[in-house]
N, C-alpha and C positions, 0 to 999 in steps of 0.2 A: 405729264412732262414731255413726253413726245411729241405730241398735239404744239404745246409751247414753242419747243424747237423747229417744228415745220412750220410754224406760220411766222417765226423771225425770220429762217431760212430765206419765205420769200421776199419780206418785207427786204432783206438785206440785198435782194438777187435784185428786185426792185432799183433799189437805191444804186448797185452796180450799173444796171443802164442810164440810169440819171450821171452819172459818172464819167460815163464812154462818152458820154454825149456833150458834159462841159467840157474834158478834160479835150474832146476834141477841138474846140471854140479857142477854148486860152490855153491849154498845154503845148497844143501844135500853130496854134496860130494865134495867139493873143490875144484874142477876143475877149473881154471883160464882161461876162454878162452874170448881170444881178438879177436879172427876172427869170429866172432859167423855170420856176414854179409857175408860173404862165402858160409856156407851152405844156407842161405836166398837168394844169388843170384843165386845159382846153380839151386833152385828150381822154381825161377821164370824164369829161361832160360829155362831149359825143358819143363815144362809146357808150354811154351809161342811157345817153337819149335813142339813141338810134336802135338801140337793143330793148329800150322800151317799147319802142313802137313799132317790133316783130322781126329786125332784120336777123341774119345772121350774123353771130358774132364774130367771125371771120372777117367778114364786112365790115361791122365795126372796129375793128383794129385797124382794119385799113384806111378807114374817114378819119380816124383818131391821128393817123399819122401823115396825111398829106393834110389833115385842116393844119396840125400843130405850125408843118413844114411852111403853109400858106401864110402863115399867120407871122410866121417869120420874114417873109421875101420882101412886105412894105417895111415895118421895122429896119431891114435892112439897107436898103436900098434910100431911107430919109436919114438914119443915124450912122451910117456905117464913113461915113464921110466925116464925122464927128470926130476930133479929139479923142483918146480915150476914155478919158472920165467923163464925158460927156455921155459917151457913147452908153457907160455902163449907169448914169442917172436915167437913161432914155430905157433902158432896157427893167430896170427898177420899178418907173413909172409904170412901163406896157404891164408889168405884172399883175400893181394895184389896179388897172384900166379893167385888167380881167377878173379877177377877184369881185369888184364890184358891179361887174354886167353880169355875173352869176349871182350876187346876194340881189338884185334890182329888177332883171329880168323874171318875176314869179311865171310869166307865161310861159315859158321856156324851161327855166332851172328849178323850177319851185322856189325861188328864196333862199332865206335863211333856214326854212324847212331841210330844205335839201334835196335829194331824191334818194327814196329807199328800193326795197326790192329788187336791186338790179342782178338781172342772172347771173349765176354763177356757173363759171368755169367748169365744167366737165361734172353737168348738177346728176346726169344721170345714175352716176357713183355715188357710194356709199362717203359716208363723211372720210373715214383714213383714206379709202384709194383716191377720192376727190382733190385730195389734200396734196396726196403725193403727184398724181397727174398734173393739174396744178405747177406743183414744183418743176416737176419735171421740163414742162412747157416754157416755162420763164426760164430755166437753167439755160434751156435748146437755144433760145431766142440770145440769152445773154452767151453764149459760146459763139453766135453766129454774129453777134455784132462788134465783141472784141476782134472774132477774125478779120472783120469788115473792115475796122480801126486799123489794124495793124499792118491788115495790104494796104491801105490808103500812106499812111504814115513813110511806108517802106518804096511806095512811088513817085515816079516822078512829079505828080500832083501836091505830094506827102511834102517833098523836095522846097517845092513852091511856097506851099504853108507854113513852112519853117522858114524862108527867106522872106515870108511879109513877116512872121513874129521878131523876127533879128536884126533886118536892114527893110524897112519897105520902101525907101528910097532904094536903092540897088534894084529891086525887082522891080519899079517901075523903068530903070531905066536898061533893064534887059528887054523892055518892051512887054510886059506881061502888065495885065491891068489886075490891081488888087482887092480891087471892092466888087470884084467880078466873084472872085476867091471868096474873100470873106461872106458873101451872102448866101453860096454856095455851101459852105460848113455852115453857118449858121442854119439854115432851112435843116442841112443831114442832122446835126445836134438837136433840131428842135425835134423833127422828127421821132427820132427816137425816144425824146421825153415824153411825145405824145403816146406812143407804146407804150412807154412806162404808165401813163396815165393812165393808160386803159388797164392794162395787168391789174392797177390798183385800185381801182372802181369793180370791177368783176371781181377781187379778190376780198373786199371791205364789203362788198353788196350796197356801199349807203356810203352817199358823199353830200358834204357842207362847203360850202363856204371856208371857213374856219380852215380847213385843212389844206388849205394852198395859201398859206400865211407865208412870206419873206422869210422865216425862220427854214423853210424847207430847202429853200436855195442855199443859206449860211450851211445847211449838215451836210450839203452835194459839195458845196467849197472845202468842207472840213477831212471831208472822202479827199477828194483830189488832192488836197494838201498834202494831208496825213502821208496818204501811200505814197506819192510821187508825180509830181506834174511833167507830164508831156509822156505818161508812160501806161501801157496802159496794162498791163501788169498791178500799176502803182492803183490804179481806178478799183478794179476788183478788190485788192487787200485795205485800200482803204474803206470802201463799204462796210468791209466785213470789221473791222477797225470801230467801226464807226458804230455800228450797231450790238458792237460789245460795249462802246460804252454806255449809248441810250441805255441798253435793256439791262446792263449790270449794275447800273446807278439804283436801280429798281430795287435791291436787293439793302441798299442804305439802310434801309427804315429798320430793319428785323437787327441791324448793329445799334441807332439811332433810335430808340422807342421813343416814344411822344409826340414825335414831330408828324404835324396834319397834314390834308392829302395839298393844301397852300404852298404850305412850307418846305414839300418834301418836293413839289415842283421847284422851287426856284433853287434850292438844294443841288437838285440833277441836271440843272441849267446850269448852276454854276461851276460845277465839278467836270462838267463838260467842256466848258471855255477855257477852265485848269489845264486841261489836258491838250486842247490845240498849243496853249501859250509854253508848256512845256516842250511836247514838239517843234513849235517854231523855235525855242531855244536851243534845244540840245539835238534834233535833228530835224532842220530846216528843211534839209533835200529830201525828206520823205522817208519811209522806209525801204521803196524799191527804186529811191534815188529820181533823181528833178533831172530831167531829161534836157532840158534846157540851157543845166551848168555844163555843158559837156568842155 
């Protein structure tokens, strides 16, 4: 049971940084982005290649997080000029774009194989202390990138990003360019999905295709919702939010007998959607409150 709880622990700490990271895009600045699972896969393929082929995983963290960042600056820089909805179909697209150069690319990704084996996280440990190290490490990372967030937010940069999400006409005509801005968050948000990426490859050991599906973007939007948009307070408690109801839906079947491992999927899908539609009704502002109604 231990074991169980540390390895949600970090899937959840995980999902925290995928959080910071949207909630910085559209909670402070409005950014719509539906491929957010994009730069999260980009970073758990380098990571996961680059460590194949002997670097240090240090290293890889760090390629994980300026490819993601890179990977963002065209995307932005062609769509960021876009409409919003536009903006956020462009960003939808990039995701499938990536998803399928990893199933297509077998020279590189292996396929729909995947890539197994990939080192783990502080392997010279015993499995508990690995586990907790591990933890530990993503905890550090995720304290350091809330703080990161919340100086940003509380600056006069911070200032800016709240003046393109509320009036972007006014901040242009303060003189300030705003797709200057917006590409600029979006790279630092990608960025740190790319971390996230990596955390997630070193901690799974074995990554597919499959597993940076559009449905991973809806659970990072369901985090943000949940806790509170534009707050980042609201990013962490919704993760953790979020990942009690994945893993407690889990728990159905043992009240629900009979129902197969099919059925008991679409079950926990749906009981999950229950739960945003009820939040969005009965508390829309989140739990640590929508920073944006102020």
């Amino acid at each position: 049971m231990e074991a169980y709880l540390a390895a949600i622990s970090i899937i959840a700490l995980i999902y925290v940084l995928l959080s910071l990271g949207l909630n910085l895009q559209y909670g402070l600045t409005g950014l719509i982005n539906f491929g957010h699972v994009g730069f999260f896969a980009i970073g758990a393929y380098t990571s996961a290649i680059l460590a194949g082929r002997g670097l240090p995983l240090p290293a890889c963290f760090a390629a994980a997080a300026v490819l993601a960042g890179l990977a963002a600056w065209p995307i932005g820089l062609i769509s960021l000029r876009l409409r919003d909805d536009y903006f956020a179909i462009v960003t939808l697209g990039f995701s499938e774009i990536v998803r399928l150069v990893v199933t297509s690319e077998r020279w590189l990704t292996n396929g729909v194989q995947g890539i197994p084996g990939i080192p783990r996280l502080f392997s010279s440990l015993s499995g508990p202390a690995s586990q907790a190290a591990t933890f530990a490490a993503i905890l550090a990372v995720a304290v350091l990138a809330a703080w990161m967030m919340r100086r940003i937010a509380r600056s006069p940069f911070g200032r800016v990003l709240e003046g393109i999400r509320d009036n972007e006409e006014a901040v242009k005509a303060l003189g300030k360019d705003p797709t200057s801005f917006k590409v600029q968050v979006l790279i630092v948000g990608s960025a740190l999905a790319g971390i996230a990426g990596a955390f997630y490859a070193h901690y799974i050991t074995y990554i597919v295709p499959e597993q940076f599906i559009p449905l991973v973007t809806f659970y990072v939007w369901m985090a943000v919702i949940m806790g509170g948009v534009g707050r980042v307070s609201g990013a962490v408690v919704g993760a953790a939010i979020l990942m009690l109801f994945l893993e407690g839906s889990r728990f159905i079947r043992d009240i629900l007998p009979g129902i197969s491992e099919v059925e008991m999927a679409s079950i926990r899908l749906g009981l999950v959607g229950l739960m945003l539609v009820l939040f969005t009704l009965y508390r829309p502002q989140g739990l640590m409150g929508d920073y944006t109604r102020r």
